[in-house]
C-alpha positions in Angstrom: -4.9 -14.9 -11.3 -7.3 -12.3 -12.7 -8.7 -9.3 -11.1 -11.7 -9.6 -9.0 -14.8 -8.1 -10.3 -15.5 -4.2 -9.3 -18.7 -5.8 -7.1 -16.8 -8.1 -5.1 -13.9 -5.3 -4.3 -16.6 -2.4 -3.3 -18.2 -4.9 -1.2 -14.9 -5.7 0.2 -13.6 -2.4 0.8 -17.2 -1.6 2.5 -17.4 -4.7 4.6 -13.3 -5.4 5.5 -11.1 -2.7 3.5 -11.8 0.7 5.2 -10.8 -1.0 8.9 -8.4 -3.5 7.9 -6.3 -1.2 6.0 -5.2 1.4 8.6 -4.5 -1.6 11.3 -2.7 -2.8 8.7 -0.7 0.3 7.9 -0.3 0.8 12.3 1.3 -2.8 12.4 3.5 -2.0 9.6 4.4 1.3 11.4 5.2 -0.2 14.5 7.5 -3.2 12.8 9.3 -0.2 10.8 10.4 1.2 14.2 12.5 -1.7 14.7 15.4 -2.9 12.7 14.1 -7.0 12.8 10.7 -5.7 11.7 11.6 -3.5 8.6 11.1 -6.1 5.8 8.2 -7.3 7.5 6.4 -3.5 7.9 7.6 -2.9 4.3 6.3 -6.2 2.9 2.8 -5.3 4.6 2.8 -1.5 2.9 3.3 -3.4 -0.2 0.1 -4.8 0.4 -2.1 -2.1 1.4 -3.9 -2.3 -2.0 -4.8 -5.7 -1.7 -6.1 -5.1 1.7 -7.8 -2.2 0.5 -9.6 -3.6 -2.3 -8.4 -6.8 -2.8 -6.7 -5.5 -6.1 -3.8 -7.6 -7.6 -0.4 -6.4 -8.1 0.6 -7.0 -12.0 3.6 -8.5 -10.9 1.4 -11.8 -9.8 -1.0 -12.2 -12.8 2.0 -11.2 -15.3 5.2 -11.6 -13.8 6.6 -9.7 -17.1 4.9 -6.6 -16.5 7.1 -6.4 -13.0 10.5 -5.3 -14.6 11.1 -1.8 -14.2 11.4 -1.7 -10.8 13.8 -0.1 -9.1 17.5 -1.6 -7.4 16.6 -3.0 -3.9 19.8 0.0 -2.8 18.1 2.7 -4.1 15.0 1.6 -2.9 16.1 1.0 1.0 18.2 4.8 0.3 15.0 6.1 -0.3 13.1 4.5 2.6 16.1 5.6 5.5 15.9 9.2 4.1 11.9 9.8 3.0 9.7 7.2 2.6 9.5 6.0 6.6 8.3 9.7 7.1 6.5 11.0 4.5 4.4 7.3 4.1 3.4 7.6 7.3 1.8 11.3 6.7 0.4 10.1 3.4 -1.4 6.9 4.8 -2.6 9.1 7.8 -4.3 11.3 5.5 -5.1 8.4 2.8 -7.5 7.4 6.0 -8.5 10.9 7.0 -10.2 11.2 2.8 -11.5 7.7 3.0 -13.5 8.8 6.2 -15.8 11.0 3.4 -17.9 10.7 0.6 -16.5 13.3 -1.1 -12.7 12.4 0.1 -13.2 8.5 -0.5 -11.6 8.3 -4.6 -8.8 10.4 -3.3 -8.1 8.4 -0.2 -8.8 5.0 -2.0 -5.9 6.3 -4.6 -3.9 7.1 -2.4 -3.4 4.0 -0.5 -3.1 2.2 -4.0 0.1 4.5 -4.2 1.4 4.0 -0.4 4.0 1.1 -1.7 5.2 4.0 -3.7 5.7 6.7 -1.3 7.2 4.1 1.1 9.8 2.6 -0.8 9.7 3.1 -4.4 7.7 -0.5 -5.1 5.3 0.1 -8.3 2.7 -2.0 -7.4 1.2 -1.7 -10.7 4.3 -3.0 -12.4 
């Protein structure tokens, strides 16, 4: 699967992307308070970009380009110890840049980078 064109994604993120994305975020908060919900809250951060803009992970249009990531141990260290926290202040002021014209390219980045800041996942391969 390719990319969508640059239209179709603005006119996404203007029409669906700038509210879908922080409910999305808030459900994935509230399943990351519970132990049964974890892999579902972390699976739906991982998607924040796609809800965002609809933009693809590399890993799904080129599953080669996905190696490099890191071990699933470190990666769950890393979310018990920092990435439950600090996502949650990154996304909350991901939202707070996207509110502005001036903040929006920060904010938009941002969010592309939450899967990051929660748990490691390079969703850019």
């Amino acid at each position: 699967m390719s990319q969508r064109s640059f239209v179709v994604r603005a006119l996404w993120f203007v029409f669906v992307g700038w509210w879908a994305t922080p409910a999305v975020v808030n459900v994935a908060w509230f399943l990351n308070a519970t132990v049964i919900g974890i892999p579902l809250g972390v699976a739906l951060i991982n998607l924040v970009p796609t809800v965002l803009s609809l933009k693809e992970p590399k890993t799904r249009i080129d599953p080669d380009s996905g190696r490099g990531q890191r071990s699933v141990v470190v990666r769950a260290v890393y979310f018990v110890f920092v990435g439950w926290w600090l996502s949650w202040v990154w996304a909350n002021v991901a939202v707070l840049f996207t509110l502005t014209i001036v903040g929006l390219p920060v904010g938009i980045w941002m969010l592309n980078r939450l899967p990051a800041v929660t748990s490691l996942y390079r969703f850019d391969g």
